[in-house]
C-alpha positions in Angstrom: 17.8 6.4 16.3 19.5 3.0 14.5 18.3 0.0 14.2 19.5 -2.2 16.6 20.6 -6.2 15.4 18.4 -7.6 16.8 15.3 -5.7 16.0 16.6 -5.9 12.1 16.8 -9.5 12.4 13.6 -9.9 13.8 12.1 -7.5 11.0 14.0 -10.2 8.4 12.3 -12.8 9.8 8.7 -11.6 10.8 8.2 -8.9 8.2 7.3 -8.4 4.7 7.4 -5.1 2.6 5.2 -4.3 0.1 5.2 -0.8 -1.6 2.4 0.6 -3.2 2.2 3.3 -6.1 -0.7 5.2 -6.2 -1.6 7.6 -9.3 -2.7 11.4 -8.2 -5.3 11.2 -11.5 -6.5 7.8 -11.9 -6.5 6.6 -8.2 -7.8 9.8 -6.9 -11.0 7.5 -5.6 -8.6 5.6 -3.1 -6.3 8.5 -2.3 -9.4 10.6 -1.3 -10.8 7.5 1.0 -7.2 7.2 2.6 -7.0 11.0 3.2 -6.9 11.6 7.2 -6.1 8.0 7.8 -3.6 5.5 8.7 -3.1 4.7 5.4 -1.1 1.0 6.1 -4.3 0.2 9.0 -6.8 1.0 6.3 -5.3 -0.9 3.8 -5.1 -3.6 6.0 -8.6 -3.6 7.5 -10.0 -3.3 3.9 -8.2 -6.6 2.7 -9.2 -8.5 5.8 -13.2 -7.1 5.3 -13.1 -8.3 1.9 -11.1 -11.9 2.8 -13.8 -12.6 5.1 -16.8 -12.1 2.3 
């Protein structure tokens, strides 16, 4: 299904993208801990847990 104008322009103006790389060997730690999960919620929840310390 496209993208309709509006919705893109409102993803311009109230989103931001941020990609993340994640090494199979040396980030096994957090790729095991994401396994299962939303991985963008979980990301999310563990930078607002660790804001809030």
């Amino acid at each position: 299904m496209a993208e309709s104008k509006a919705h893109k322009e409102w993803t311009k103006k109230n989103t931001t993208f941020i990609g993340l790389k994640l090494n199979h060997n040396t980030d096994k730690d957090i790729l095991t801990a994401l396994e299962g999960k939303s991985k963008q919620t979980e990301i999310k929840r563990l930078i607002r847990l660790a804001l809030s310390k």
